[in-house]
N, CA, C and O atoms as CSV, one atom per row, in Angstrom:
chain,resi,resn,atom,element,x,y,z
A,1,UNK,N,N,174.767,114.874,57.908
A,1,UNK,CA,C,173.636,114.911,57.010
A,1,UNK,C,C,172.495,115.649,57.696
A,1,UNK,O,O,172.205,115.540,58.888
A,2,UNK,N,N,171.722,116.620,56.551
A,2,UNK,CA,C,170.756,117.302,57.331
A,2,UNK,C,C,169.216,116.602,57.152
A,2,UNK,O,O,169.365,115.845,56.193
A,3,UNK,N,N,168.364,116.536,57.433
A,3,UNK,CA,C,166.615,115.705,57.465
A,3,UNK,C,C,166.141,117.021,57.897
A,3,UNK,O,O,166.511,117.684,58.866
A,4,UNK,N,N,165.136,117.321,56.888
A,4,UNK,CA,C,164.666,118.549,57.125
A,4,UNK,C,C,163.049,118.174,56.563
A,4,UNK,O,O,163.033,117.638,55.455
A,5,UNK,N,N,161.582,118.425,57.276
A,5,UNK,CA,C,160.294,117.990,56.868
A,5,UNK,C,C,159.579,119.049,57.176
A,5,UNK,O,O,159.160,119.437,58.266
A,6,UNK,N,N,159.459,119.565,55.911
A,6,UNK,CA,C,157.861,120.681,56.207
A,6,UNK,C,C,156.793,120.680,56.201
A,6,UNK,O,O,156.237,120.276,55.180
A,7,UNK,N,N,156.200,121.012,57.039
A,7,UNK,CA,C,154.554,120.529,57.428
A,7,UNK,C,C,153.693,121.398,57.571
A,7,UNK,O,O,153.823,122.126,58.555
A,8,UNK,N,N,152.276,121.676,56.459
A,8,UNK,CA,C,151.654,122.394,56.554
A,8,UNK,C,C,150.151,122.243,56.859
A,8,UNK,O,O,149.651,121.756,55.845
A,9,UNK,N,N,149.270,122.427,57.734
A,9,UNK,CA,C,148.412,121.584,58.012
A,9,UNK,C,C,148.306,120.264,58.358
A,9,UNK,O,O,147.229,119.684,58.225
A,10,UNK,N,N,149.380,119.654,58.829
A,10,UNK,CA,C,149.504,118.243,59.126
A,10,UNK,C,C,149.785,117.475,57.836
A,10,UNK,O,O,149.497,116.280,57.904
A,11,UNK,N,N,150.252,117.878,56.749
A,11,UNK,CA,C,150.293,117.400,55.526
A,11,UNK,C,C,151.479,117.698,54.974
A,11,UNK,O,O,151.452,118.895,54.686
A,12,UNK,N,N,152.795,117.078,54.598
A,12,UNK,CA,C,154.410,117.212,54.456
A,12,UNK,C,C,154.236,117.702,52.973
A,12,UNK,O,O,153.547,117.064,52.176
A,13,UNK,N,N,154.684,118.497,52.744
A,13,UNK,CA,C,154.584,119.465,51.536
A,13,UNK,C,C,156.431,119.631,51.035
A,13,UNK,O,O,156.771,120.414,50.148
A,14,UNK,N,N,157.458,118.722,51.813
A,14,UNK,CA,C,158.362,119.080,51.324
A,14,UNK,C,C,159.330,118.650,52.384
A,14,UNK,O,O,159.242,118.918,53.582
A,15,UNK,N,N,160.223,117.980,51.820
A,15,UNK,CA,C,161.483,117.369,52.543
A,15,UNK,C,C,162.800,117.398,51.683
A,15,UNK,O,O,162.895,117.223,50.468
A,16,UNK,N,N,163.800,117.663,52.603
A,16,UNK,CA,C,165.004,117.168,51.802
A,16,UNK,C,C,165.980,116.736,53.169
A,16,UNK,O,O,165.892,116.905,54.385
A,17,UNK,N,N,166.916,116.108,52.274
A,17,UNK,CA,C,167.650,115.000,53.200
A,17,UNK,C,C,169.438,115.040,52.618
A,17,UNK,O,O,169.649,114.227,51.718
A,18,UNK,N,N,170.345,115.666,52.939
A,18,UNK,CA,C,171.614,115.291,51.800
A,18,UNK,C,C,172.140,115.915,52.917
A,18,UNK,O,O,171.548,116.283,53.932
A,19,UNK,N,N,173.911,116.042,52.480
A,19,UNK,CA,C,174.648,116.949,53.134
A,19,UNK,C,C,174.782,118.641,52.466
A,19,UNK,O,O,174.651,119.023,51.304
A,20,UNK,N,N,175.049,119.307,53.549
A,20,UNK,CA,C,174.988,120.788,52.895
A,20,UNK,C,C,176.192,120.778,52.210
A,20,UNK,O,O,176.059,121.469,51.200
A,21,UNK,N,N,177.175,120.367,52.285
A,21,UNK,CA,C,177.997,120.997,51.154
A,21,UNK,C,C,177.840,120.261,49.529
A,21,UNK,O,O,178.654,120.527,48.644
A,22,UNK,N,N,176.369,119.066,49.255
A,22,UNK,CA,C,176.564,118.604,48.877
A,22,UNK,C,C,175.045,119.799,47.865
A,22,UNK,O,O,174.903,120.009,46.660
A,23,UNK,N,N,174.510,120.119,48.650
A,23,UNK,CA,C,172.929,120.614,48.408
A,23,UNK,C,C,173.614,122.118,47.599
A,23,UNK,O,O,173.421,122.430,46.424
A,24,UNK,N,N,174.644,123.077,48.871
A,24,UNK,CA,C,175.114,124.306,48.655
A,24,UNK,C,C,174.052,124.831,49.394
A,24,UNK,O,O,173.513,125.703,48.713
A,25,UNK,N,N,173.426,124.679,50.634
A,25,UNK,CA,C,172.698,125.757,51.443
A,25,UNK,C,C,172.504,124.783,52.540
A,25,UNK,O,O,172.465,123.559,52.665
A,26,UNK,N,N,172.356,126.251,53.576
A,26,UNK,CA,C,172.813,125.982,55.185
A,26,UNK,C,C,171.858,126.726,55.628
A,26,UNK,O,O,171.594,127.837,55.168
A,27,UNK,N,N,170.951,125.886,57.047
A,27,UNK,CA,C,170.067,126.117,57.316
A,27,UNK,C,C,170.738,126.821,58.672
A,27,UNK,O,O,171.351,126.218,59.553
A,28,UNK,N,N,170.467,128.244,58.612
A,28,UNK,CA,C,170.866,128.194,60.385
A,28,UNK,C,C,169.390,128.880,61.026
A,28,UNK,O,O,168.658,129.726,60.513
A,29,UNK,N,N,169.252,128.081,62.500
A,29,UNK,CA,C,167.952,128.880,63.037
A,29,UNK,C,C,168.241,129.824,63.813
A,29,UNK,O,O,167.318,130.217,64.526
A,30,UNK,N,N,169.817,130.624,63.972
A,30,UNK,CA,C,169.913,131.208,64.828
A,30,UNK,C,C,170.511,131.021,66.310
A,30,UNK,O,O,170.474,129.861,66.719
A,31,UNK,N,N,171.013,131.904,67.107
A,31,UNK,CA,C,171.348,131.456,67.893
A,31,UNK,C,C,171.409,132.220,69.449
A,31,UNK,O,O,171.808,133.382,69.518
A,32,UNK,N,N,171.058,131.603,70.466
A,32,UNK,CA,C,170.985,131.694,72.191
A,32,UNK,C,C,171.687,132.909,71.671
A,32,UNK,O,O,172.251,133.026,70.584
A,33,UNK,N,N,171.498,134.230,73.094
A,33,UNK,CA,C,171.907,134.924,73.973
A,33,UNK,C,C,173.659,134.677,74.007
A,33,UNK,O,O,174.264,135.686,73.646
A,34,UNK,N,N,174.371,133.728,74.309
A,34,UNK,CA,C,175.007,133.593,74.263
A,34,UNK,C,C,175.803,132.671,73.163
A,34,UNK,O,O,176.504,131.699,73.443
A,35,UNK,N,N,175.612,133.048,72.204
A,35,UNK,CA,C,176.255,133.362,71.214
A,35,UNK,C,C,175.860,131.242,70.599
A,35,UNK,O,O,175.964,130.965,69.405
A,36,UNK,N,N,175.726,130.870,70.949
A,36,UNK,CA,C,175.709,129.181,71.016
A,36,UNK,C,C,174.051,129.133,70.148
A,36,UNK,O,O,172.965,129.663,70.385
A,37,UNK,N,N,174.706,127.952,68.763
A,37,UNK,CA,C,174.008,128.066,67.521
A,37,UNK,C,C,172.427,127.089,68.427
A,37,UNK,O,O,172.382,126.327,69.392
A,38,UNK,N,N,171.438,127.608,67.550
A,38,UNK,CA,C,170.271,126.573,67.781
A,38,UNK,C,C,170.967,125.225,66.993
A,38,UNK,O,O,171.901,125.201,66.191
A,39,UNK,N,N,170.270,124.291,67.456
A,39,UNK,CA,C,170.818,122.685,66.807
A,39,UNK,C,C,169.941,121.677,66.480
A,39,UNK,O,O,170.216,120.780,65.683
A,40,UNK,N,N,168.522,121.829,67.274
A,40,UNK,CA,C,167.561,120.847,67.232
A,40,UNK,C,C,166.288,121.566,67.685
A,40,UNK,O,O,166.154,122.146,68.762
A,41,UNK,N,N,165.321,121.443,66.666
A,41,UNK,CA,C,163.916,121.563,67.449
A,41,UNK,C,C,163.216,120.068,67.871
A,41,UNK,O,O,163.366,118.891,67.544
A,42,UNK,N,N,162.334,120.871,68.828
A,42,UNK,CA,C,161.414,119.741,69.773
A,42,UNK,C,C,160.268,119.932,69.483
A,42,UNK,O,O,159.723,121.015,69.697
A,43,UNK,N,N,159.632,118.860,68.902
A,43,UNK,CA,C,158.043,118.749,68.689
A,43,UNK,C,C,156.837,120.052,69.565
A,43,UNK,O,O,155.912,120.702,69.078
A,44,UNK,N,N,157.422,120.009,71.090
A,44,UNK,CA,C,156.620,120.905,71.614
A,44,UNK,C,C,157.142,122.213,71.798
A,44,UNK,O,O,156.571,122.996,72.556
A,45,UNK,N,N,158.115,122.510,71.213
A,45,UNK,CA,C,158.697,123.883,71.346
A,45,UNK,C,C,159.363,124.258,69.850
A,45,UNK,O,O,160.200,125.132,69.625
A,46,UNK,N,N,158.636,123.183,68.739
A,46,UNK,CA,C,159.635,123.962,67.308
A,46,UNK,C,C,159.232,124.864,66.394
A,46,UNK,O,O,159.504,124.868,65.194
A,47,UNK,N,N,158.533,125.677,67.041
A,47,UNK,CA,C,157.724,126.220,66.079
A,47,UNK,C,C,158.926,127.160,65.224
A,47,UNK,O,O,159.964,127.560,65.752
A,48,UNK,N,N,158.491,127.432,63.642
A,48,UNK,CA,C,159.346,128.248,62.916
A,48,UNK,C,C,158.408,128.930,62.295
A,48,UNK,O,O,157.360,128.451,61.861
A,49,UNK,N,N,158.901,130.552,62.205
A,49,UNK,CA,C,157.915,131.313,61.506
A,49,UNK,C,C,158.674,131.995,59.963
A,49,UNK,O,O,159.893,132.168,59.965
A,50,UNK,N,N,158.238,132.180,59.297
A,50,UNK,CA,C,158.862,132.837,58.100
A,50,UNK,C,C,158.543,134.275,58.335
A,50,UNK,O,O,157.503,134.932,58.325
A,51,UNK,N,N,159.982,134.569,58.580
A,51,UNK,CA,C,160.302,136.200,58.770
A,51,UNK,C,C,159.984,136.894,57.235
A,51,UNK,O,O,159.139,137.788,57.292
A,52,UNK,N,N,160.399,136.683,56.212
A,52,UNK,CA,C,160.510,137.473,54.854
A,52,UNK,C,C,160.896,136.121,53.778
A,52,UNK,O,O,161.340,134.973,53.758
A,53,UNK,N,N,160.495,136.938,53.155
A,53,UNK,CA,C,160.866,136.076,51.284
A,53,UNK,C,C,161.073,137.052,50.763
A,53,UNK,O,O,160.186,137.834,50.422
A,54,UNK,N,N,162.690,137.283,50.528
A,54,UNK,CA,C,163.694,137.858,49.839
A,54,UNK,C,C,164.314,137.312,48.920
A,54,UNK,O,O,165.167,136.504,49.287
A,55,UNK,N,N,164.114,137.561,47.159
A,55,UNK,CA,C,164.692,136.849,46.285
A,55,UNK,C,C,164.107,135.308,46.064
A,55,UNK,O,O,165.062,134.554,45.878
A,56,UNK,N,N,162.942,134.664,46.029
A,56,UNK,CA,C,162.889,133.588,47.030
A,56,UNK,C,C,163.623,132.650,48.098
A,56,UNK,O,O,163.828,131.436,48.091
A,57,UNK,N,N,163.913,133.552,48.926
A,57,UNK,CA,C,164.853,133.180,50.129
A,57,UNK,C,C,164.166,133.292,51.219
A,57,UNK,O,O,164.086,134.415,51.717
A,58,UNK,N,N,163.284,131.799,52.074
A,58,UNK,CA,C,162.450,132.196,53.312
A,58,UNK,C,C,163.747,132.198,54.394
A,58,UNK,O,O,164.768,131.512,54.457
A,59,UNK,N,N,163.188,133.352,55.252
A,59,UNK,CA,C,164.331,133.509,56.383
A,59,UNK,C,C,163.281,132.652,57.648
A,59,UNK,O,O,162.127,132.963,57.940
A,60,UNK,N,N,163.878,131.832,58.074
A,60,UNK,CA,C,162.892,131.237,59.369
A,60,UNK,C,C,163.923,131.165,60.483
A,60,UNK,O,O,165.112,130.848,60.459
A,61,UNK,N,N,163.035,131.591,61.569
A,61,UNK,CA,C,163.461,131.800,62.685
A,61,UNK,C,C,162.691,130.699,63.882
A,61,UNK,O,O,161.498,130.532,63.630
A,62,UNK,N,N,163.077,130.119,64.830
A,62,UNK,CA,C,162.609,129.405,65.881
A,62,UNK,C,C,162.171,130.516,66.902
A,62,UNK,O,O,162.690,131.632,66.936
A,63,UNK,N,N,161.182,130.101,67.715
A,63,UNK,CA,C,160.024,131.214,68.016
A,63,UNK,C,C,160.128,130.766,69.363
A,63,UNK,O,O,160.257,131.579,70.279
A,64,UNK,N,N,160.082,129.558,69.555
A,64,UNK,CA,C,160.426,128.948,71.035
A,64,UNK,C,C,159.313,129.010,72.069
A,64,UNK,O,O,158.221,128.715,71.583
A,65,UNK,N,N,159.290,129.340,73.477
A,65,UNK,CA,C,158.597,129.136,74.755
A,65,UNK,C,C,158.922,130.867,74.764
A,65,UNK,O,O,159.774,131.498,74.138
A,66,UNK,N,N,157.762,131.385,75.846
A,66,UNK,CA,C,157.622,132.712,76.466
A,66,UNK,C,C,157.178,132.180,77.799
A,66,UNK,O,O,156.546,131.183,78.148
A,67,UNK,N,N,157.767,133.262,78.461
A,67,UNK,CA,C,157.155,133.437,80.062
A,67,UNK,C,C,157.342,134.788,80.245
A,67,UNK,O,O,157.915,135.525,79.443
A,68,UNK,N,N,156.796,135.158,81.437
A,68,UNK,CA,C,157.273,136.935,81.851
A,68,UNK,C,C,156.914,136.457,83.431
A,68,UNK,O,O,156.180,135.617,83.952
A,69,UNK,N,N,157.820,137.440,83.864
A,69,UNK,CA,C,158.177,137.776,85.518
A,69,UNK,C,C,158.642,138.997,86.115
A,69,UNK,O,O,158.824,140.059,85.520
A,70,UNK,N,N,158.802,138.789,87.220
A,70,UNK,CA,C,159.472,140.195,88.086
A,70,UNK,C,C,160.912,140.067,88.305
A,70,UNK,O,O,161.401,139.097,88.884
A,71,UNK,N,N,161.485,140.894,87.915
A,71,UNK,CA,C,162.921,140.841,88.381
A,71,UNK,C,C,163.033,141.108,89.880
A,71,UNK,O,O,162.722,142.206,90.342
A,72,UNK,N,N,163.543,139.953,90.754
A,72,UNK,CA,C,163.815,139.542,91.885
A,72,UNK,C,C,165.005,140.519,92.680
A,72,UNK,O,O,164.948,141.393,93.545
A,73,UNK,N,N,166.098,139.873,91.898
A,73,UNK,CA,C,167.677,140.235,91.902
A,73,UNK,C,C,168.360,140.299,90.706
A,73,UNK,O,O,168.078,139.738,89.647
A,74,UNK,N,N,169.470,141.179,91.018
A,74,UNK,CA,C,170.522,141.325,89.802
A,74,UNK,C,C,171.830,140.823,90.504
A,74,UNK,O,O,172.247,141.328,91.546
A,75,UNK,N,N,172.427,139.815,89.863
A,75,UNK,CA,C,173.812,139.834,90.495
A,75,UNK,C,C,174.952,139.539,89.297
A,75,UNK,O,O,175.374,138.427,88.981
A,76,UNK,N,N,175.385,140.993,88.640
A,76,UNK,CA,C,176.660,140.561,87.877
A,76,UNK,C,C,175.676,140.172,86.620
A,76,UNK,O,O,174.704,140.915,86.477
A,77,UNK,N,N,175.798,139.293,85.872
A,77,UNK,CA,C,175.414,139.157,84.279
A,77,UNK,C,C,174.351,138.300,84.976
A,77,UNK,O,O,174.786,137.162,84.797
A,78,UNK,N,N,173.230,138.189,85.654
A,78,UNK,CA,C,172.505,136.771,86.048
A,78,UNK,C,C,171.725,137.811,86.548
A,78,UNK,O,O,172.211,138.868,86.948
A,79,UNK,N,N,170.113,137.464,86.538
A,79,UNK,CA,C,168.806,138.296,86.826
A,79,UNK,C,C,167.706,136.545,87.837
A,79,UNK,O,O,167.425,135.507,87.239
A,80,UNK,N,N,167.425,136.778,89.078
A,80,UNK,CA,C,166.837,136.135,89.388
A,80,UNK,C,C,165.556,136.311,89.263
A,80,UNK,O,O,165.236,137.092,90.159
A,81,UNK,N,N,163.937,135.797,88.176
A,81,UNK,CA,C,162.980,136.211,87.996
A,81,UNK,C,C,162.308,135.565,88.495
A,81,UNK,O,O,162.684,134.405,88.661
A,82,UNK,N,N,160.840,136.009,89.043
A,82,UNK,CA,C,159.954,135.208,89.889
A,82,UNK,C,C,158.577,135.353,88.251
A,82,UNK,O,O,157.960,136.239,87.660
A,83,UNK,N,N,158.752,133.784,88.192
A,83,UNK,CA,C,157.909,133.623,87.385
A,83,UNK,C,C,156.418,133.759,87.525
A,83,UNK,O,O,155.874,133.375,88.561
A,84,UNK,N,N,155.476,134.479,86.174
A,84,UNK,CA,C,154.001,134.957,86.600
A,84,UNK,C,C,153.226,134.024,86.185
A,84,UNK,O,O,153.435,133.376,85.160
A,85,UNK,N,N,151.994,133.832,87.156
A,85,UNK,CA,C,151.265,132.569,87.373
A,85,UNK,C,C,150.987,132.256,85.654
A,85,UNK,O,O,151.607,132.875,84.790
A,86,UNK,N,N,150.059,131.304,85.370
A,86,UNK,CA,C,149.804,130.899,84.009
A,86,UNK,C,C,151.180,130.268,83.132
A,86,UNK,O,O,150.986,129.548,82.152
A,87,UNK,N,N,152.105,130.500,83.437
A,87,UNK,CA,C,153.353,129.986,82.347
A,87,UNK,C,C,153.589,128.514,82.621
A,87,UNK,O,O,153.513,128.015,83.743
A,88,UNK,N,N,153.888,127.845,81.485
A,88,UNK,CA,C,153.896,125.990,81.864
A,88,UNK,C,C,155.287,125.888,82.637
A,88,UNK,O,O,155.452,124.894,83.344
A,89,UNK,N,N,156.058,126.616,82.575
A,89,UNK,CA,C,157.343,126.282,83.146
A,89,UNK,C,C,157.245,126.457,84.579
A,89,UNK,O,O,157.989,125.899,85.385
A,90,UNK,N,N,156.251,127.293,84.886
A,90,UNK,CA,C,156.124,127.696,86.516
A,90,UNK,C,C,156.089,125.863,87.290
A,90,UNK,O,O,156.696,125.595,88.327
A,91,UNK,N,N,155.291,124.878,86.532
A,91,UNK,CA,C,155.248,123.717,87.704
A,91,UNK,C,C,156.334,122.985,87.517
A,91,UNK,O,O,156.373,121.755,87.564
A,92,UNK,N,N,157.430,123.873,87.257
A,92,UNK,CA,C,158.866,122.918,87.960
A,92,UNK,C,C,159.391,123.853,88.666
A,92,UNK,O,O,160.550,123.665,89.035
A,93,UNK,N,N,158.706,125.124,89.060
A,93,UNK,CA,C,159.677,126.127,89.923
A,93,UNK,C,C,158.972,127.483,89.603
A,93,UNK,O,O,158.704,127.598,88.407
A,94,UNK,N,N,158.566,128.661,90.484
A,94,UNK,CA,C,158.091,129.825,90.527
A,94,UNK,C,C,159.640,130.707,90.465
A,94,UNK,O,O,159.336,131.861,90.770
A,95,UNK,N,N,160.858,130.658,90.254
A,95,UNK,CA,C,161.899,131.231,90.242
A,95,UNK,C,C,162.889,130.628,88.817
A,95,UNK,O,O,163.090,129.422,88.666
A,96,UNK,N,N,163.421,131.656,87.879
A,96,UNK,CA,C,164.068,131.297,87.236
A,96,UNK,C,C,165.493,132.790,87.047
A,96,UNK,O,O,165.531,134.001,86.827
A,97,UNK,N,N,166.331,131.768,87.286
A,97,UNK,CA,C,167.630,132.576,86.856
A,97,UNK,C,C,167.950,132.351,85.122
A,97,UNK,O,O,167.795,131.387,84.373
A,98,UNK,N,N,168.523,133.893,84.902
A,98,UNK,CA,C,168.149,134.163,83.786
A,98,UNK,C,C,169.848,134.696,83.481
A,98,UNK,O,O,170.703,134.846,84.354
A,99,UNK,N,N,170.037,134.936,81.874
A,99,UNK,CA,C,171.389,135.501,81.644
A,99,UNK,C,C,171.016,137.024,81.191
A,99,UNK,O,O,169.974,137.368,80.633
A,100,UNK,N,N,172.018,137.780,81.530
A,100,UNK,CA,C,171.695,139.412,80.665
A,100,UNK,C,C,172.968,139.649,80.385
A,100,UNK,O,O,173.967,139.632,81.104
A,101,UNK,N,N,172.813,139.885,79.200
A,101,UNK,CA,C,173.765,140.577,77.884
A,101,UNK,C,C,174.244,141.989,78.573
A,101,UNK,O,O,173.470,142.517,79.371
A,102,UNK,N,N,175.410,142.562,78.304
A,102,UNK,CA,C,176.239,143.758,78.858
A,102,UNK,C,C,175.197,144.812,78.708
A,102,UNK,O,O,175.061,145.673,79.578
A,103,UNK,N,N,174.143,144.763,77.186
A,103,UNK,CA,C,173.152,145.799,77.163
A,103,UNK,C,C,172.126,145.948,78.429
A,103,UNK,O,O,171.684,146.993,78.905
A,104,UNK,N,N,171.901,144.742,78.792
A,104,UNK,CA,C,170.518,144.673,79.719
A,104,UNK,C,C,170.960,144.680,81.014
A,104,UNK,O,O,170.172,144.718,81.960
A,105,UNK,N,N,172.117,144.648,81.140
A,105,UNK,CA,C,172.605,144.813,82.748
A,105,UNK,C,C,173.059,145.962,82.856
A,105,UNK,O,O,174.040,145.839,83.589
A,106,UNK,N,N,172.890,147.566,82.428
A,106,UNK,CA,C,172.843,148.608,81.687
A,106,UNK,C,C,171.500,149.598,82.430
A,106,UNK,O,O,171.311,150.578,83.151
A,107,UNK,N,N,170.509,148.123,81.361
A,107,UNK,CA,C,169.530,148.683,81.897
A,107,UNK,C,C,168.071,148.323,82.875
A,107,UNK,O,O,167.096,148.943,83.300
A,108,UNK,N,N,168.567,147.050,82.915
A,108,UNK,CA,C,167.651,146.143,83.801
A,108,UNK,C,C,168.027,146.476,85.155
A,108,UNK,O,O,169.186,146.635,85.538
A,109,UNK,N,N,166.642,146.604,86.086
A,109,UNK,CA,C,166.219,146.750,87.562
A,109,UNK,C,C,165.576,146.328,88.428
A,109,UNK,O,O,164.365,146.493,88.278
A,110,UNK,N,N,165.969,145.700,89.541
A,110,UNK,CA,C,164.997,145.050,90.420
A,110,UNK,C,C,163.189,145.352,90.442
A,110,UNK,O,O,162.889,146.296,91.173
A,111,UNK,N,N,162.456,144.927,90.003
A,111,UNK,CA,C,161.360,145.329,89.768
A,111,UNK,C,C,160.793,145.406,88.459
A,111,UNK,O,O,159.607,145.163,88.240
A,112,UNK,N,N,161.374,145.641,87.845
A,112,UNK,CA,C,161.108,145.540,86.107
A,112,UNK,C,C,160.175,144.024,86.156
A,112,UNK,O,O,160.192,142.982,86.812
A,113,UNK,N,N,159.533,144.506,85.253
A,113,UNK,CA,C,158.676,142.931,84.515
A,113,UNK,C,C,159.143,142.710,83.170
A,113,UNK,O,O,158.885,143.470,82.237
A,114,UNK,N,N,160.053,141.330,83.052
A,114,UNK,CA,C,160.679,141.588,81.988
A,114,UNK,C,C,159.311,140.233,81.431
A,114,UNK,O,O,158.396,139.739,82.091
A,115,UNK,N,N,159.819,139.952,79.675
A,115,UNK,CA,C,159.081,138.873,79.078
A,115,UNK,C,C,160.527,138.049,78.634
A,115,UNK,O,O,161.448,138.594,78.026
A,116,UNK,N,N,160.513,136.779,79.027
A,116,UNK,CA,C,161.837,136.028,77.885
A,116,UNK,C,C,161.491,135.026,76.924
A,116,UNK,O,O,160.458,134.357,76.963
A,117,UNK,N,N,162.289,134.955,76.159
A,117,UNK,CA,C,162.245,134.216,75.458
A,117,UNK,C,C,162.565,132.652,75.249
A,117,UNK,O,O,162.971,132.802,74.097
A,118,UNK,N,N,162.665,131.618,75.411
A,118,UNK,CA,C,164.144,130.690,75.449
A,118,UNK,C,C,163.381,128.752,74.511
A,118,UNK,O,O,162.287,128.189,74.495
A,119,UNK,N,N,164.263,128.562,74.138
A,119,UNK,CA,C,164.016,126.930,73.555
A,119,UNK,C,C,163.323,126.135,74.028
A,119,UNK,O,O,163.267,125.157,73.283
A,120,UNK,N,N,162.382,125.948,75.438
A,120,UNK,CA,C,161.490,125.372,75.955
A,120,UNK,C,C,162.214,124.278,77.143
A,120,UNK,O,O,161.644,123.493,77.901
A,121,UNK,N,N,163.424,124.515,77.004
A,121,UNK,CA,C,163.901,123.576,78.027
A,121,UNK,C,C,164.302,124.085,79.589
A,121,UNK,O,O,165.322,124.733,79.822
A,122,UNK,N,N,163.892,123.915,80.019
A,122,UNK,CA,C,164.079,124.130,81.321
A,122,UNK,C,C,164.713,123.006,82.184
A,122,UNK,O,O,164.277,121.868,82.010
A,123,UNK,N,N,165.884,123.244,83.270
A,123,UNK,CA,C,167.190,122.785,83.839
A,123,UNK,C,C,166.085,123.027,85.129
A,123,UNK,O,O,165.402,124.033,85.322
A,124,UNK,N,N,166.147,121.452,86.156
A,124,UNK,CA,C,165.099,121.945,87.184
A,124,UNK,C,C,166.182,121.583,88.276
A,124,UNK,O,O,166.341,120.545,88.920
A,125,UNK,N,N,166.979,122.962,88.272
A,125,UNK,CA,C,167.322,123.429,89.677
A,125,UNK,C,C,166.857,124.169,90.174
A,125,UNK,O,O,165.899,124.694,89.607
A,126,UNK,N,N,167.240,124.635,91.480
A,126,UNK,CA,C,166.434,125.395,92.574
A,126,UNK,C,C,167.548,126.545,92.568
A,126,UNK,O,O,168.552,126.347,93.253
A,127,UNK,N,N,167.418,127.913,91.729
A,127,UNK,CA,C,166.400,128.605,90.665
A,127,UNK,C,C,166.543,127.325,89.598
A,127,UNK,O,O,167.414,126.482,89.387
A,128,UNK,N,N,165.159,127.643,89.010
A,128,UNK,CA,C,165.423,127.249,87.780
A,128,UNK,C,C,166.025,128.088,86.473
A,128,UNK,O,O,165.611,129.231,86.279
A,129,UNK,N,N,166.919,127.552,85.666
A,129,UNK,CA,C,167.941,127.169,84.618
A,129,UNK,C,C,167.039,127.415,83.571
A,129,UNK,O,O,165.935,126.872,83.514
A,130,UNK,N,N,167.643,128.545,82.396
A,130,UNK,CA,C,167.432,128.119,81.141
A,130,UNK,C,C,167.936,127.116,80.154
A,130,UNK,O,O,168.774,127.771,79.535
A,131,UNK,N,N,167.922,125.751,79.570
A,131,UNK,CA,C,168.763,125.463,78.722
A,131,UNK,C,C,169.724,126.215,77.235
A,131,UNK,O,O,170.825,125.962,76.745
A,132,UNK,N,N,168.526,127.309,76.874
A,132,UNK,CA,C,168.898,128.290,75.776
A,132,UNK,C,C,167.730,128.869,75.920
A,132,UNK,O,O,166.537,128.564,75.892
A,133,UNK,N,N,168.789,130.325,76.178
A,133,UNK,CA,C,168.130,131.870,76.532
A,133,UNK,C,C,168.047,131.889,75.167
A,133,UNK,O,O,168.850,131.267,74.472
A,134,UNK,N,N,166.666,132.899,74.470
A,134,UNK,CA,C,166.770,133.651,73.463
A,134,UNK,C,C,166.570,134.830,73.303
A,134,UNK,O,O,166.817,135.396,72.239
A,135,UNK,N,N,165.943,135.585,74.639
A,135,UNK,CA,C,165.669,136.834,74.441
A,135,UNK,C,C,165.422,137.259,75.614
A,135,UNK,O,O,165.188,136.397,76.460
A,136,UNK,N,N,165.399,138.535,75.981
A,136,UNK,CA,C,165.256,139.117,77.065
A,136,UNK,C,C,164.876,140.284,76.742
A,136,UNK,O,O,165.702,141.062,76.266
A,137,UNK,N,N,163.259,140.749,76.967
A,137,UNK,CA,C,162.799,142.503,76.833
A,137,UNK,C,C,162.039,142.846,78.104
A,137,UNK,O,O,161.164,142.172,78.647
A,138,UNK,N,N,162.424,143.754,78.392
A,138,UNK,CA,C,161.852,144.645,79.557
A,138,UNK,C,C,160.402,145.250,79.151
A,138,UNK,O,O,160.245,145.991,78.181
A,139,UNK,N,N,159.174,144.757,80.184
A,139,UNK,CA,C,157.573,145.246,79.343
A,139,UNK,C,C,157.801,145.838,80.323
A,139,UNK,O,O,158.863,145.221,80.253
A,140,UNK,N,N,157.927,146.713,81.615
A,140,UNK,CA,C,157.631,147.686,82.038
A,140,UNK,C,C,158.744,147.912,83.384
A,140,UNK,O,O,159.048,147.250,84.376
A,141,UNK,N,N,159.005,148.762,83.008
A,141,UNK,CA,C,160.463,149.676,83.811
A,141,UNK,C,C,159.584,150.081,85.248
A,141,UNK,O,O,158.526,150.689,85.411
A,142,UNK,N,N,160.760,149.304,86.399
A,142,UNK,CA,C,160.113,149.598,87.573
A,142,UNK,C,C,159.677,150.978,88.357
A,142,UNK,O,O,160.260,151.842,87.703
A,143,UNK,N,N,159.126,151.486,89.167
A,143,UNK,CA,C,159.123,152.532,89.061
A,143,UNK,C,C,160.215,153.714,90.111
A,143,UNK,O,O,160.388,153.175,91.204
A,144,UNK,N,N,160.684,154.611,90.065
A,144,UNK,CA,C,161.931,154.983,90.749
A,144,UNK,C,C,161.228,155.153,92.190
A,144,UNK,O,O,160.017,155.372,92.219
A,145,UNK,N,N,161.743,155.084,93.025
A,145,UNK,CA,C,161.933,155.134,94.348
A,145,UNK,C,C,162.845,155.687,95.576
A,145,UNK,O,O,162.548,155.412,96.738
């Protein structure tokens, strides 16, 4: 069964509660880097934005946590980033290992300042762990040497 509550201004403007095959529509928010569906938002990380209204069809997407860093190391599909001061995730760890897609290991380089994206959970090992990657963009290509 799905529980679904929309909230606009602090004021619930709309709920529904049934099973989807019972309703005929399926909410998906998308899904991690690695291919693994979103499943649950968290009060401090759920934000959803409405991409388009097509047909009246809102497309919403989960928007999640940002940080940006320096790419450390590359080893194989895994980017070790040294996280930049100001980000809330930095006070469980100034280092986070990260995943890169066949595209970004292509084109990602020691030195690059990338920005990521991910679900707000953070795994506090020493690097620190994404729980769910969502994105990975390169803001400025290191410089050749």
């Amino acid at each position: 069964m799905v529980s679904i509550v929309f909230i606009n201004e602090n004021q619930v403007v709309c709920s529904i509660c049934d099973f989807p095959w019972r309703t005929g529509y399926f909410l998906g928010l998308g899904h991690f880097e690695d291919g693994r569906s979103f499943r649950r938002l968290y009060p401090e990380n759920g934000t959803l934005t409405i991409l388009q209204d097509v047909d009246s069809c809102m497309v919403l997407k989960l928007m999640g946590e940002i940080f940006e860093g320096k790419v450390e190391k590359i080893s194989g599909a895994s980017a070790l980033i040294s996280i930049d001061e100001g980000f809330p995730n930095r006070a469980s760890g100034d280092q986070v290992c990260i995943y890169l897609t066949e595209e970004l290991q292509k084109e990602i380089k020691v030195g690059d300042h990338v920005k990521v994206r991910y679900d707000g959970m953070v795994l506090e090992t020493s690097p620190l762990q994404l729980a769910g990657q969502m994105g990975v963009e390169i803001q400025k290509q290191a410089s050749k040497s």
